[in-house]
C-alpha positions in Angstrom: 7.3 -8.9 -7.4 8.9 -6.0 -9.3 9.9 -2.9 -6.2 10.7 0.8 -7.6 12.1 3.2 -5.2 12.0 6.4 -6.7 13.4 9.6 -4.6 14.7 13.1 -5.7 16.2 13.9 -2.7 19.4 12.9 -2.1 19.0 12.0 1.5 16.9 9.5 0.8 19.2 7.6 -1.2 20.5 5.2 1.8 16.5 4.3 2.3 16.4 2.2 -0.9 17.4 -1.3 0.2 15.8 -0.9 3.3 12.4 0.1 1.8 12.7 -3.0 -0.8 13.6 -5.5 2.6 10.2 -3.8 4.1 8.5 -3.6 1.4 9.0 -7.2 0.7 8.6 -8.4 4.2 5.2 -6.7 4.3 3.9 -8.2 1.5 5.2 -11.4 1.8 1.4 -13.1 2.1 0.2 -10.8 -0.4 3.0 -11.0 -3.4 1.3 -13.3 -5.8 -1.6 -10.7 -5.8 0.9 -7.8 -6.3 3.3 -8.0 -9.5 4.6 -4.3 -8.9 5.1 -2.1 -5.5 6.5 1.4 -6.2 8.1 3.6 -3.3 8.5 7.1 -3.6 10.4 9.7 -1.3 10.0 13.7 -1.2 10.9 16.3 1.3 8.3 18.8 1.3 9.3 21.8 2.8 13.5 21.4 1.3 15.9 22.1 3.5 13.4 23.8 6.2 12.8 20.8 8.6 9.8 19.8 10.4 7.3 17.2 9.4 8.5 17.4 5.8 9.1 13.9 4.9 6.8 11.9 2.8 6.7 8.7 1.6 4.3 7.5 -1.3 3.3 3.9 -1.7 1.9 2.7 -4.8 0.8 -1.3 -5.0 -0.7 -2.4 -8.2 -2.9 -5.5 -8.0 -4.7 -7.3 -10.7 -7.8 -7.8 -9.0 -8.3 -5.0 -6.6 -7.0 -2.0 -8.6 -4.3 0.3 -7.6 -3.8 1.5 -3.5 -1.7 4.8 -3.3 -0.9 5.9 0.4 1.2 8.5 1.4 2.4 9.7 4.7 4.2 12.8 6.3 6.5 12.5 9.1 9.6 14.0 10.3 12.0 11.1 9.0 12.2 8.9 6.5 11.5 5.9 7.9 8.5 6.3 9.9 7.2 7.7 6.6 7.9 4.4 5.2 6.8 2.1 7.9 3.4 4.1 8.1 2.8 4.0 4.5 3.5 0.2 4.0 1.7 -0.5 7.3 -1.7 1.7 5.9 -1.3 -0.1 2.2 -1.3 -3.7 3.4 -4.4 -2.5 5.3 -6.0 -0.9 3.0 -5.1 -3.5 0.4 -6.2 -6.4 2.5 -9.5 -5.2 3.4 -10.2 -4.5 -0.1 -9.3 -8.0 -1.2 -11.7 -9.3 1.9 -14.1 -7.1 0.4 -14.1 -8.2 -2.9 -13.6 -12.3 -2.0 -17.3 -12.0 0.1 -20.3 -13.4 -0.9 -23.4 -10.6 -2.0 -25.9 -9.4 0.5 -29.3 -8.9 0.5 -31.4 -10.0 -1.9 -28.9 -11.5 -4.9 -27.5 -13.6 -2.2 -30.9 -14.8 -1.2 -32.0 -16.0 -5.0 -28.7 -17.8 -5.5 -28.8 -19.6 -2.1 -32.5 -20.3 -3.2 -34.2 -18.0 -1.0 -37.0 -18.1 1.6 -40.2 -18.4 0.2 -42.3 -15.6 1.1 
């Protein structure tokens, strides 16, 4: 699995091997479906403070698309662990979702059906 950490601020610099060892730990189940995770950092407001800091999570899959998330918090790394932690969700139920069998009436003809 390819990880990108982009950031322009400079502060977030010292983030970047610990957002590929979360990044990787929290998709450690999930890598074979995810070829490329990209992390990005931002402080919104500059040098203002406050909830400013926000972390963008980008996982590319092959079968279920792409799942952006991004979160705001006032350091970097509860930005990071809330973004991962809302992607793998996100992620996972979409992969559920898309694994289940049809409902309703196409699911009836191919299990055969009742016969009404």
């Amino acid at each position: 699995m390819q990880i990108i950490v982009e950031s322009r601020d400079a502060d977030a610099t010292p983030m970047r091997e610990l957002s590929i060892a979360r990044v990787r730990f929290a998709l450690r189940r999930l890598k074979a479906l995810v070829p490329r995770a990209k992390v990005q950092f931002s402080d919104v407001n500059g040098p203002r403070g406050g909830i400013d800091k926000r972390c963008q999570v980008e996982l590319k899959t092959d079968s279920a698309g792409t799942v952006v998330i991004a979160s705001l918090a006032r350091d970097w790394r509860t930005a990071l662990d809330r973004s991962i932690a809302r992607a793998t969700r996100v992620l996972t139920r979409s992969l559920q979702r898309s694994q289940k069998p049809a409902r309703g009436r196409t699911a009836k003809l191919a299990l055969g059906g009742s016969h009404e």
